[in-house]
N, C-alpha and C positions, 0 to 999 in steps of 0.2 A: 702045384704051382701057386694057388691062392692062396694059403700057408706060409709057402714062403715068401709072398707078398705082405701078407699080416706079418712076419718077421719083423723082416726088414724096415715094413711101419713104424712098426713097436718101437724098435728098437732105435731109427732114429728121434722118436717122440723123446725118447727117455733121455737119450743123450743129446741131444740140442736143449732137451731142459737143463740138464745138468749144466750144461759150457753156458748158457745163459749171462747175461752181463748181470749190474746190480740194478736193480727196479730205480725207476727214475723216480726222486722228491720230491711232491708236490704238497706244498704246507697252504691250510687255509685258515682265514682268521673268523674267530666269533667271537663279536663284542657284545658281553652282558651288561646292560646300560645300568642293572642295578646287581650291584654283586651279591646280594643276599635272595636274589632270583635267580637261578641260573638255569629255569626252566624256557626262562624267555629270553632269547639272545637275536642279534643282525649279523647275517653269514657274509662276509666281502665276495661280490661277483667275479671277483677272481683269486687267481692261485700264485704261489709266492715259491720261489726257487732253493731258499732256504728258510731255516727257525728265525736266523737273526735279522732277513728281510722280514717277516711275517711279525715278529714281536713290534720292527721299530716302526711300519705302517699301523700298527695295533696302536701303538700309543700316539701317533699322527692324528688318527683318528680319533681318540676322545679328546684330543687337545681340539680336532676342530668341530667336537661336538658340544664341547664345554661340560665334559662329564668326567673330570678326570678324579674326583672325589668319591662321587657314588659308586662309577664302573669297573669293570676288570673285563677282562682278555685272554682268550686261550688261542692257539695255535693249534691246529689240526693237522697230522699227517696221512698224505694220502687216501681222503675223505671220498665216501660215496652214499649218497641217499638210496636207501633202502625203502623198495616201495612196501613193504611188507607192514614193515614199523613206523613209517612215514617218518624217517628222522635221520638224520649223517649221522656215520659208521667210518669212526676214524681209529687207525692203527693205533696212532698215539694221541694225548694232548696234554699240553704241552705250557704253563702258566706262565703268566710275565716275570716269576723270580722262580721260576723251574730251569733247571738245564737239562739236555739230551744227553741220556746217558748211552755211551758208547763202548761197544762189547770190542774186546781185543782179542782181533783171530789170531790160532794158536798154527798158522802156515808160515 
């Protein structure tokens, strides 16, 4: 009987991961006030729905910090601070003259 409750566990674990939707986007921005630092950056308190919201408040943003000469800007996908390493752990990132490149499923 307990066996066959672990089964049937398992097995729906696997398949509800399987049929899963796709991971929802959440892009964040890091403005490095000097671009030849890029140790030292300001993380936006919030998250952005797409790349191309996240670039065009990125560059909003140095225009209203008056840093649009020294700085640069990355986009971060689906970020999360890692207490280990004390620092964001992002999928991708992502540069103001980079684009997402995008795989083509073969379904």
């Amino acid at each position: 009987m307990v066996k066959n409750i672990f089964l049937v566990s398992t097995a729906a674990v696997l398949f509800t991961g399987c049929l899963g939707g796709a991971q929802e986007e959440k892009w964040t921005a890091f403005i490095y006030p000097d671009k030849d630092n890029t140790k030292r950056n300001m993380k936006s308190p919030m998250t952005f729905d797409t790349l191309e919201i996240c670039k065009e408040e990125s560059k909003k943003q140095l225009d209203i910090l008056g840093i649009t000469k020294t700085a640069t800007f990355k986009c971060g996908l689906n970020c999360e601070f890692h207490d280990g390493m004390k620092l964001e752990i992002c999928e991708k990132m992502i540069g103001p003259d980079e684009e997402l490149e995008i795989k083509e499923s073969k379904f």
